[in-house]
C-alpha positions in Angstrom: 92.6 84.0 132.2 89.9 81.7 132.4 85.7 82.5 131.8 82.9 80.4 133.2 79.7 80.1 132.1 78.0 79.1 135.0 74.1 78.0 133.2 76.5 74.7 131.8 79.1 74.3 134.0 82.2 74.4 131.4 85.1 76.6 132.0 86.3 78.0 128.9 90.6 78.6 128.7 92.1 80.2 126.1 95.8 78.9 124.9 98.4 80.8 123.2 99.1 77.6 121.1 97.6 75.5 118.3 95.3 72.6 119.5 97.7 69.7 118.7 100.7 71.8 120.8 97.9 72.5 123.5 97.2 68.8 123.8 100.8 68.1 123.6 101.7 70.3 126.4 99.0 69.1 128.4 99.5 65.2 127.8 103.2 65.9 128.7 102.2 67.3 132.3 99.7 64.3 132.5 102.4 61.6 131.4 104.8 63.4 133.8 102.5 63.0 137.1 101.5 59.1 136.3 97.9 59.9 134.9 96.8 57.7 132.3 95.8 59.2 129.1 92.9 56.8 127.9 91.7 58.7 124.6 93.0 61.3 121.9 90.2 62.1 119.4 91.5 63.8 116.3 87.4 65.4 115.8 88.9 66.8 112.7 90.7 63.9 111.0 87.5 62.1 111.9 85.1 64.9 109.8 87.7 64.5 107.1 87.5 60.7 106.7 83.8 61.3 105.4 84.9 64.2 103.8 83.8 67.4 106.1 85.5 70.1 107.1 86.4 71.0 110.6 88.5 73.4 112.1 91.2 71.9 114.1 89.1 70.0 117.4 90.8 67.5 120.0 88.8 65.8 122.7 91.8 64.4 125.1 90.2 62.0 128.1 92.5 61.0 130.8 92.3 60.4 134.9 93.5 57.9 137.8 91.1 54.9 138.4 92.1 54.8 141.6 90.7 58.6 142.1 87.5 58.5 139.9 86.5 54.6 141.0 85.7 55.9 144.5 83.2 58.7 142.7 81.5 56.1 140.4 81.1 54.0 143.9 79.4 56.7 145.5 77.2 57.5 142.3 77.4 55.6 139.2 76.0 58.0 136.5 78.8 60.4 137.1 80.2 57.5 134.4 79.0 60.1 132.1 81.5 62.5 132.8 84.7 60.2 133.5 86.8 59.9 132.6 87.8 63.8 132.8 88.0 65.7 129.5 89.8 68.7 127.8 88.6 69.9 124.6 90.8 72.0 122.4 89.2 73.7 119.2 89.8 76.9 117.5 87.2 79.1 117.0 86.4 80.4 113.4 88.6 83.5 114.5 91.6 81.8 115.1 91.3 81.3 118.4 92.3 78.5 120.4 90.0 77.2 123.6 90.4 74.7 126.0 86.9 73.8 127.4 86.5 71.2 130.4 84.2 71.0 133.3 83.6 72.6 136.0 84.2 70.6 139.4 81.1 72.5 140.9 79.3 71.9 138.5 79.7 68.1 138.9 79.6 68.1 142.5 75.9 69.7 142.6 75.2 67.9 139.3 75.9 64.3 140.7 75.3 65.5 145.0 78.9 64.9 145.1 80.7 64.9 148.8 83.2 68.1 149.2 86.2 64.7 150.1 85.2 63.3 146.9 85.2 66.2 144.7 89.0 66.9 145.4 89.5 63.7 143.7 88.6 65.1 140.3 89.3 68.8 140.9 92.6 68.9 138.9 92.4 70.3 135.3 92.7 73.7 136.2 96.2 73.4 138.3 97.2 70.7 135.1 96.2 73.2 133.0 97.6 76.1 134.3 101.5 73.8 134.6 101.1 73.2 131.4 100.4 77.1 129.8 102.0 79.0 132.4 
């Protein structure tokens, strides 16, 4: 069951799994469909290498150039939010959240064309593959 909160545009997800078995399970649908994973950030083994503390945080980025380039053609600063992006955290009660953006959101935020915005309206069908 997902939640929106519609004044930021992210889409909040919550997983049944840690973050590193999230990410795993998402990467693995990713890999499986050809889309290239372009970053992992461990947020927490970075906080700990200058010794703070983080609850477990992953910020996984990943997409097709051939289906973001044609976005970034038609208007360059959506740059800002490509590639696409899944953050997994847990929540100071255990909780685990997957938090990405919302296509709408990105289509009125950048004036994006309905044709192009189906190039980038995939996490939640990834998502859901990959939890359910």
């Amino acid at each position: 069951m997902s939640t929106m909160n519609a004044s930021n545009g992210i889409i909040s997800q919550p997983s049944p799994y840690s973050v590193t078995e999230s990410i795993d399970r998402l990467t693995a649908v990713l890999q499986a469909k050809s889309i290239t994973i372009f970053a992992l950030i461990d947020q927490q083994a970075e906080a700990k290498k200058v010794g703070l503390s983080l609850l477990p945080t992953q910020l996984l980025l990943f997409g097709k150039p051939e289906a973001g380039t044609p976005l970034m053609v038609a208007e360059p600063t959506i740059a800002l939010d490509l590639p696409l992006k899944v953050l997994a955290f847990e929540a100071a009660d255990g909780k685990v959240w997957l938090i990405y953006n919302d296509t709408d959101y990105l289509k009125q935020r950048f004036s994006l064309s309905d044709e192009l915005v189906k190039n980038i309206d995939v996490i939640a069908p990834l998502i859901h593959q990959a939890f359910f």
